[in-house]
N, CA, C and O atoms as a GROMACS GRO file, in nm:
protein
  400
    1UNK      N    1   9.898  14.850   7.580
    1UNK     CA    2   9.909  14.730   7.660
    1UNK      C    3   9.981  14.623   7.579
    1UNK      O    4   9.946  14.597   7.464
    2UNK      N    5  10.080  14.562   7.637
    2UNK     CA    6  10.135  14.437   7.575
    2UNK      C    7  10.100  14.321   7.606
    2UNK      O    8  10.133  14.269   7.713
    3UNK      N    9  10.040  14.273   7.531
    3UNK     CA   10  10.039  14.070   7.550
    3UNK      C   11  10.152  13.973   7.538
    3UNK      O   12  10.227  13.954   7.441
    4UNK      N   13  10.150  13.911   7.668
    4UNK     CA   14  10.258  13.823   7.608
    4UNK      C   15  10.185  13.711   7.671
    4UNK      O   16  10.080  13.710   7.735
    5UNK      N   17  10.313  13.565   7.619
    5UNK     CA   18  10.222  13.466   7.722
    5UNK      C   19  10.289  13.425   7.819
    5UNK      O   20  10.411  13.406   7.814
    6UNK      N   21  10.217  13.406   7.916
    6UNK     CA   22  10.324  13.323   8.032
    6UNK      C   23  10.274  13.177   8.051
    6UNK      O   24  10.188  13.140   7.973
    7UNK      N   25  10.320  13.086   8.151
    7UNK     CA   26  10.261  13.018   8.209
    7UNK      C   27  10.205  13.004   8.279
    7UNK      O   28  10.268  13.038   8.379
    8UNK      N   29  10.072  12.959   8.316
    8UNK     CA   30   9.972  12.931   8.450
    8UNK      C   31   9.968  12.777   8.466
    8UNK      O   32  10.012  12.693   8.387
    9UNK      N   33   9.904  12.758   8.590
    9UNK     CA   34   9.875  12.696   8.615
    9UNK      C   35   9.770  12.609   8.679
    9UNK      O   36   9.762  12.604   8.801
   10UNK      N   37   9.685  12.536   8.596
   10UNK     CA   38   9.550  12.524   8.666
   10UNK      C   39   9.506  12.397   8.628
   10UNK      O   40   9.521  12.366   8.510
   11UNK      N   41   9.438  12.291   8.732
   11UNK     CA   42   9.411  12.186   8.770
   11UNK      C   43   9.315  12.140   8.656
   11UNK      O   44   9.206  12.196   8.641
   12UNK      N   45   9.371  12.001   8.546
   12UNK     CA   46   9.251  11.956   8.467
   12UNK      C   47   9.241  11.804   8.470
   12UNK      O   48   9.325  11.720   8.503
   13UNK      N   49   9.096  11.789   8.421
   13UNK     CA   50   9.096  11.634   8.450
   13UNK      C   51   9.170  11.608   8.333
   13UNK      O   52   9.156  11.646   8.217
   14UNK      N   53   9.265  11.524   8.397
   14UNK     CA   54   9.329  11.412   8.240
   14UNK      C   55   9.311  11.366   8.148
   14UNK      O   56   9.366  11.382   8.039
   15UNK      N   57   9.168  11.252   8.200
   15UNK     CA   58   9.131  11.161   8.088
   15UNK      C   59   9.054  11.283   7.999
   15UNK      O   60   9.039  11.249   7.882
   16UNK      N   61   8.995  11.434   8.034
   16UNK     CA   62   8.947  11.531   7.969
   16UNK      C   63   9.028  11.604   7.873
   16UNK      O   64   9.001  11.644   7.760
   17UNK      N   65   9.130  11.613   7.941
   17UNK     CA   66   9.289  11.663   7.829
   17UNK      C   67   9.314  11.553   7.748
   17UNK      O   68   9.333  11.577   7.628
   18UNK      N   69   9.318  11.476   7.772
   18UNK     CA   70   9.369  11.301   7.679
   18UNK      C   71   9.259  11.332   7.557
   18UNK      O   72   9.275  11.369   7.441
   19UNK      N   73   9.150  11.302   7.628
   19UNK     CA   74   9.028  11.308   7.493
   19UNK      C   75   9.005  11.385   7.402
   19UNK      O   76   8.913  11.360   7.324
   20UNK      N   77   9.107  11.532   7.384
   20UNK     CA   78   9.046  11.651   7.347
   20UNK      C   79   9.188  11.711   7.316
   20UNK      O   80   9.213  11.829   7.288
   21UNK      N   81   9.262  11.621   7.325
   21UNK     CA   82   9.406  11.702   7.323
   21UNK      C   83   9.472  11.681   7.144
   21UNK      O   84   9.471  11.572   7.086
   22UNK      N   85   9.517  11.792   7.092
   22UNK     CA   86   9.581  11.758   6.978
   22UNK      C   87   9.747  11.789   7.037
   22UNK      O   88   9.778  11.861   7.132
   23UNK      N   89   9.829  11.719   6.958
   23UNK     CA   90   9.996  11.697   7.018
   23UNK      C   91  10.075  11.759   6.892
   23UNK      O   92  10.086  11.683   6.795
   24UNK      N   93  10.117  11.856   6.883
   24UNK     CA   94  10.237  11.919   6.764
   24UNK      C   95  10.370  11.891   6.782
   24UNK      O   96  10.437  11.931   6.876
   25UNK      N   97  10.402  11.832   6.705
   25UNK     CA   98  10.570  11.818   6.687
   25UNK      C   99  10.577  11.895   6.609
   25UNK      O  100  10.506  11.991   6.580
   26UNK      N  101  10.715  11.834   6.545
   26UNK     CA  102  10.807  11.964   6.448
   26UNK      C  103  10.776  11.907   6.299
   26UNK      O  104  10.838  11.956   6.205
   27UNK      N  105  10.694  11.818   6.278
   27UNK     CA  106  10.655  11.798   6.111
   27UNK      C  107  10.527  11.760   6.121
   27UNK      O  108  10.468  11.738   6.016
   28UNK      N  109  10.454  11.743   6.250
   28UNK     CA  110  10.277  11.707   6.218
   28UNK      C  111  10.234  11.662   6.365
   28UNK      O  112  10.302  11.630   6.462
   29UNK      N  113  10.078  11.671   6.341
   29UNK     CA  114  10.019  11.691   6.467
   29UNK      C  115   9.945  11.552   6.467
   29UNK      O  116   9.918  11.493   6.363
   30UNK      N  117   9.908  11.497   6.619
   30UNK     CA  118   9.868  11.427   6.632
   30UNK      C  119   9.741  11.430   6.733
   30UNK      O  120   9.747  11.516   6.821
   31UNK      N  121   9.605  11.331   6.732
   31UNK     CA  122   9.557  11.327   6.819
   31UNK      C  123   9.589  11.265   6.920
   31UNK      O  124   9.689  11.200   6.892
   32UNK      N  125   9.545  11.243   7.072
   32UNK     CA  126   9.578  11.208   7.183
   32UNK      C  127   9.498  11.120   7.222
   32UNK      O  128   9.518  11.038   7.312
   33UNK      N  129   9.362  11.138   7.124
   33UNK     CA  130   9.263  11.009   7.178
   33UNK      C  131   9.270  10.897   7.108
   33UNK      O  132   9.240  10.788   7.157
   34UNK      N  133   9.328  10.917   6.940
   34UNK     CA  134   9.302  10.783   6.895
   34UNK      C  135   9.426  10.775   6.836
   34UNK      O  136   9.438  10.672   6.769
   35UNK      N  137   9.540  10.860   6.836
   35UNK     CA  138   9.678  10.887   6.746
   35UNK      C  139   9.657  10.850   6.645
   35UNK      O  140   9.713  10.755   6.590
   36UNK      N  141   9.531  10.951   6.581
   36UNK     CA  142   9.557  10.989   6.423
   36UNK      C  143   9.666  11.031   6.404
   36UNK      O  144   9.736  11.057   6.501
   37UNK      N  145   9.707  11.048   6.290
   37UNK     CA  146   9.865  11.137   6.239
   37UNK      C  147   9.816  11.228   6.160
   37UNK      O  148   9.699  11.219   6.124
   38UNK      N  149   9.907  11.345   6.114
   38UNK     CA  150   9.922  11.475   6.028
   38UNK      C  151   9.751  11.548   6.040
   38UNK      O  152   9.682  11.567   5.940
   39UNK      N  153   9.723  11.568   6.128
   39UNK     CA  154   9.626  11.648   6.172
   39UNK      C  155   9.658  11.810   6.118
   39UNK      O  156   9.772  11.847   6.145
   40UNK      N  157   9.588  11.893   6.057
   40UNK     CA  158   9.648  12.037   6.074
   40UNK      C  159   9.606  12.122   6.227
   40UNK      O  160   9.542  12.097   6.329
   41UNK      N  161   9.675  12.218   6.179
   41UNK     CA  162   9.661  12.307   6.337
   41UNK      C  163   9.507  12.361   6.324
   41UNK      O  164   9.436  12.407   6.413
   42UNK      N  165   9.482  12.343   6.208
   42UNK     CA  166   9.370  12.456   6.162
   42UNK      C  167   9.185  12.384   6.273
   42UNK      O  168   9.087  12.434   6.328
   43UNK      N  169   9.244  12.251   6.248
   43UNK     CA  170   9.112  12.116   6.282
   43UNK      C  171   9.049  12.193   6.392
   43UNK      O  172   9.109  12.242   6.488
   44UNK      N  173   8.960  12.198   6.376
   44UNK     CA  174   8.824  12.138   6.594
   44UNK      C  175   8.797  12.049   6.593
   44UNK      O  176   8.694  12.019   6.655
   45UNK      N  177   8.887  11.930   6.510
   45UNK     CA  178   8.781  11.810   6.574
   45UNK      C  179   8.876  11.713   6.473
   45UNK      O  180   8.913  11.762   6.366
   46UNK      N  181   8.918  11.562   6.511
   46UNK     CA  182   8.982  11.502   6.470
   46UNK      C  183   8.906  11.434   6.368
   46UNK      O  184   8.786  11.408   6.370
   47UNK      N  185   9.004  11.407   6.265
   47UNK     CA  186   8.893  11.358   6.125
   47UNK      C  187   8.841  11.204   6.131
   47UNK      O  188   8.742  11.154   6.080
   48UNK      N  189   8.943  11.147   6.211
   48UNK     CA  190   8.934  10.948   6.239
   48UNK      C  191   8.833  10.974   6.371
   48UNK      O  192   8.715  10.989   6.339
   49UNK      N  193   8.858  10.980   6.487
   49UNK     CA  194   8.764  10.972   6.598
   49UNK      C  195   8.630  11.082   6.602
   49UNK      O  196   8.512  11.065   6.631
   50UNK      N  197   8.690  11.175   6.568
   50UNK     CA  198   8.540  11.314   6.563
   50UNK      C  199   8.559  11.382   6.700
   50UNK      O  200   8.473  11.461   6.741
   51UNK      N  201   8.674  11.352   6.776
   51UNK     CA  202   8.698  11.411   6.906
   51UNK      C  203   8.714  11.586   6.887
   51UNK      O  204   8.799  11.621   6.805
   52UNK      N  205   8.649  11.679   6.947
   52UNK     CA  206   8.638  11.839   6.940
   52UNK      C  207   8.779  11.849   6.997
   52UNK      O  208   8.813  11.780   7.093
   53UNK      N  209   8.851  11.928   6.944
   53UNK     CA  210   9.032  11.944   7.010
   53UNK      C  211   8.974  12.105   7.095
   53UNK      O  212   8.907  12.204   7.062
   54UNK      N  213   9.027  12.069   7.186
   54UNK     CA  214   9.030  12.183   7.308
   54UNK      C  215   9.140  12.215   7.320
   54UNK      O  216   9.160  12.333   7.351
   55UNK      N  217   9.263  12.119   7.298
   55UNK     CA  218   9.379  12.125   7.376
   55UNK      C  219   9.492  12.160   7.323
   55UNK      O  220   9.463  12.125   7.209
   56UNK      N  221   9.557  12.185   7.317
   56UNK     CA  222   9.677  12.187   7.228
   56UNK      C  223   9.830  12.184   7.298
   56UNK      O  224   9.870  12.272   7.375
   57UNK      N  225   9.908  12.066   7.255
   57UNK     CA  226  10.043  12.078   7.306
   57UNK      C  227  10.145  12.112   7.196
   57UNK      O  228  10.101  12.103   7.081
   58UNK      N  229  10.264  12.148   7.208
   58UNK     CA  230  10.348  12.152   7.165
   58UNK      C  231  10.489  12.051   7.201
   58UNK      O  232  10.553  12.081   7.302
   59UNK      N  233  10.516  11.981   7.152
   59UNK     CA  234  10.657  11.875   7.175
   59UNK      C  235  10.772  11.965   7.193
   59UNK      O  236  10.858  11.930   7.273
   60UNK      N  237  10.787  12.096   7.120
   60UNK     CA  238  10.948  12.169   7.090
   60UNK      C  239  10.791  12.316   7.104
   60UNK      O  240  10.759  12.372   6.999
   61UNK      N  241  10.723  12.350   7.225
   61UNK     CA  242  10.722  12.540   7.222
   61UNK      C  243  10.798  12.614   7.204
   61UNK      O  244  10.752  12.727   7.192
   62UNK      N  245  10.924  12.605   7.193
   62UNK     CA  246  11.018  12.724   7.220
   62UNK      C  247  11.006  12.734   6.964
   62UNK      O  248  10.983  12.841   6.909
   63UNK      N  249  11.018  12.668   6.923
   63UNK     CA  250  11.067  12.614   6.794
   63UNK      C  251  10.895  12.700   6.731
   63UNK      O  252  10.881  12.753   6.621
   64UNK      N  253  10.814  12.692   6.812
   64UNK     CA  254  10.650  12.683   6.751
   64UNK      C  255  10.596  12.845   6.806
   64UNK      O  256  10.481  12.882   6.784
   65UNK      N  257  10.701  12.937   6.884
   65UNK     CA  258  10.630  13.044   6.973
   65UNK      C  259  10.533  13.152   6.873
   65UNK      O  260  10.435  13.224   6.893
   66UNK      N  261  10.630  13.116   6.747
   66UNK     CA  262  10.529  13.233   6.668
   66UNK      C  263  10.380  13.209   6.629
   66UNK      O  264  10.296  13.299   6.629
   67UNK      N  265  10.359  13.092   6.599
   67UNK     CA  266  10.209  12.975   6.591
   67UNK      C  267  10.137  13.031   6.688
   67UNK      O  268  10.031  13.073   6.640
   68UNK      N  269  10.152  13.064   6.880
   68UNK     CA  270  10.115  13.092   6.908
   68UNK      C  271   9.999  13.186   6.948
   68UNK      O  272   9.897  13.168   7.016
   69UNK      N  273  10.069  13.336   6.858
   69UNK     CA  274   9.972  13.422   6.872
   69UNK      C  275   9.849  13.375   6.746
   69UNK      O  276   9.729  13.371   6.774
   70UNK      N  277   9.890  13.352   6.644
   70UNK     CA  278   9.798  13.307   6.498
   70UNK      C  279   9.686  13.190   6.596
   70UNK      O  280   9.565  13.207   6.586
   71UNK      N  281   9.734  13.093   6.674
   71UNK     CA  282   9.652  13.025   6.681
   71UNK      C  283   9.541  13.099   6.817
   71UNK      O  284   9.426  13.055   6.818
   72UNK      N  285   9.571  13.187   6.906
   72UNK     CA  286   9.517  13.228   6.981
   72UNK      C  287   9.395  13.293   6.896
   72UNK      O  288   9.274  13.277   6.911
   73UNK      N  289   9.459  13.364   6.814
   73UNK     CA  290   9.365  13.440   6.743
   73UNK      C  291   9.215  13.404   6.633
   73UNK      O  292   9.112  13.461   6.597
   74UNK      N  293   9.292  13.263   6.613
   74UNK     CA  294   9.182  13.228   6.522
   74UNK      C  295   9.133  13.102   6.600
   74UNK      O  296   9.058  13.028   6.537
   75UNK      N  297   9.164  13.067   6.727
   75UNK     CA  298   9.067  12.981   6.858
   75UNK      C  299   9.069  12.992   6.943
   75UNK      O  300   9.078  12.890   7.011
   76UNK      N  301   9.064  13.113   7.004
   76UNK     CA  302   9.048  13.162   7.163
   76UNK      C  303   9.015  13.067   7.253
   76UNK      O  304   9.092  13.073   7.349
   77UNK      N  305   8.937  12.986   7.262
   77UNK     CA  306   8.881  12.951   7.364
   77UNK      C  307   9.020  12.780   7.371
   77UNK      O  308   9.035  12.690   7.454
   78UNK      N  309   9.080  12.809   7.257
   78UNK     CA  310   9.134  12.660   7.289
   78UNK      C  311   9.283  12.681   7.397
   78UNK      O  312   9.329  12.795   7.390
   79UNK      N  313   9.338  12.612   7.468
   79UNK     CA  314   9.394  12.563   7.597
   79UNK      C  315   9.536  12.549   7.547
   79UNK      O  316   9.540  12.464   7.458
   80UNK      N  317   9.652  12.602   7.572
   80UNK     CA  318   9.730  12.540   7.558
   80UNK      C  319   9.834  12.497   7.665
   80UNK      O  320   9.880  12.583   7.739
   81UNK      N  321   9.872  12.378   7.676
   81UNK     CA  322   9.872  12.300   7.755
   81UNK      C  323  10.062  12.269   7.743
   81UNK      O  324  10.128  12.291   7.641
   82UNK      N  325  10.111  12.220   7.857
   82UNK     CA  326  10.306  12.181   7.825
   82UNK      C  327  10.301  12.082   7.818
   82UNK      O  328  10.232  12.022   7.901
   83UNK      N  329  10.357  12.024   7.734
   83UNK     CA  330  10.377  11.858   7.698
   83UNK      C  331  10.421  11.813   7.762
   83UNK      O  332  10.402  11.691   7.769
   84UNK      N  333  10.504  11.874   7.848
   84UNK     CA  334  10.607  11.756   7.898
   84UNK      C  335  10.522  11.743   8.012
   84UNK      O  336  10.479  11.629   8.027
   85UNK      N  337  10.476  11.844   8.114
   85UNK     CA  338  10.358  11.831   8.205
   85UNK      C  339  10.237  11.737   8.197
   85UNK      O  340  10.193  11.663   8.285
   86UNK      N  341  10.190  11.758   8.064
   86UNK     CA  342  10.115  11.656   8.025
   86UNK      C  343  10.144  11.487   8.062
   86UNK      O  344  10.087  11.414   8.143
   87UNK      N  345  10.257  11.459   7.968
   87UNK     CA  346  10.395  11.339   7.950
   87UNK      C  347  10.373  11.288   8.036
   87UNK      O  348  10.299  11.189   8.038
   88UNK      N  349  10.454  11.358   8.174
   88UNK     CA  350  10.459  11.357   8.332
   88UNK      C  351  10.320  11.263   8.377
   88UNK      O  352  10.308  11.149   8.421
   89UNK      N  353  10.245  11.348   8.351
   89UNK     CA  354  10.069  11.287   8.460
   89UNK      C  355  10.096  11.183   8.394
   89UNK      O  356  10.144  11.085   8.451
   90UNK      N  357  10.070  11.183   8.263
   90UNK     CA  358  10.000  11.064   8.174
   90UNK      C  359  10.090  10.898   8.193
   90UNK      O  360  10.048  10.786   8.165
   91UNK      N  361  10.212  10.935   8.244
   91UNK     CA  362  10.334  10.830   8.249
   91UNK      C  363  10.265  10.822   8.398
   91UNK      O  364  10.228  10.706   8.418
   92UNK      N  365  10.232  10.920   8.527
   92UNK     CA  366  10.225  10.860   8.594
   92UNK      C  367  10.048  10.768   8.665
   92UNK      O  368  10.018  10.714   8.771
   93UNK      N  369   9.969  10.797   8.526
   93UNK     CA  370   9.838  10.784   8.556
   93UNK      C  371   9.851  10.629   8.492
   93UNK      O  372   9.780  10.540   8.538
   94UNK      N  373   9.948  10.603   8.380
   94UNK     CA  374   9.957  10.433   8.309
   94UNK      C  375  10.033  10.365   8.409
   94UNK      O  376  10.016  10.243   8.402
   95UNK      N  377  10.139  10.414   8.534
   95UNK     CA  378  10.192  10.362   8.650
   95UNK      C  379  10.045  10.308   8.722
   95UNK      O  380   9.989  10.202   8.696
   96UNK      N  381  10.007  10.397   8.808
   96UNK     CA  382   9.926  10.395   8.860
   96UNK      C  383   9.822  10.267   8.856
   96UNK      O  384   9.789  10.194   8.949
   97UNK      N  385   9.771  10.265   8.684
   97UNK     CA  386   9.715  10.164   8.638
   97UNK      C  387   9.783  10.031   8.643
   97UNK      O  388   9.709   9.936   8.667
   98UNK      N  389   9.870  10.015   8.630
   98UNK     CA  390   9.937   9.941   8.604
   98UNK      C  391   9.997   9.836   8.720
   98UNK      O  392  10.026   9.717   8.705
   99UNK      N  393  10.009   9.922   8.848
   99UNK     CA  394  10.014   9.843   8.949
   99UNK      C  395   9.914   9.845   9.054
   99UNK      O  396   9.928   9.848   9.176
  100UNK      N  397   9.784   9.843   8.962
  100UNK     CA  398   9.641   9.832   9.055
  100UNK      C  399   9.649   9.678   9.033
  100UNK      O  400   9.564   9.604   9.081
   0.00000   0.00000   0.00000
């Protein structure tokens, strides 16, 4: 049997992804709840807030695909999530706010 990954798609609360989300670029990771900086991939839990990371984005996936399987393997249960999808809600959830 071969594994690969694809994309799915499935409905999450935001402010639940926001709180729990760690963000990877191409030189260091960040949290989403309090934007700590240089987080490792390795963390469950941000070292400034103490937030448990569930989430995980990537800024550049295509640059990070090999990370992938390593990180599946050593945190199954954690989520990984498209940034720019993410981006998207989150730009349109500070709209939203914004002209309440």
């Amino acid at each position: 049997m071969t594994e690969k990954f694809i994309r799915t798609y499935k409905k999450f609360d935001m402010n639940e992804v926001r709180g729990h989300l760690l963000i990877y670029g191409d030189l260091s990771a960040q949290c989403a709840a309090c934007q700590a900086v240089d987080l490792k991939l390795e963390e469950t839990a941000c070292p400034k807030c103490h937030a448990e990371i569930k989430y995980i984005a990537f800024r550049n996936v295509r640059s990070h695909l090999p990370k992938l399987q390593k990180i599946n393997a050593q945190r199954p249960g954690l989520h990984i999530i498209d940034y720019e999808d993410y981006a998207r809600e989150l730009g349109a959830m500070k709209a939203k706010e914004f002209l309440k």
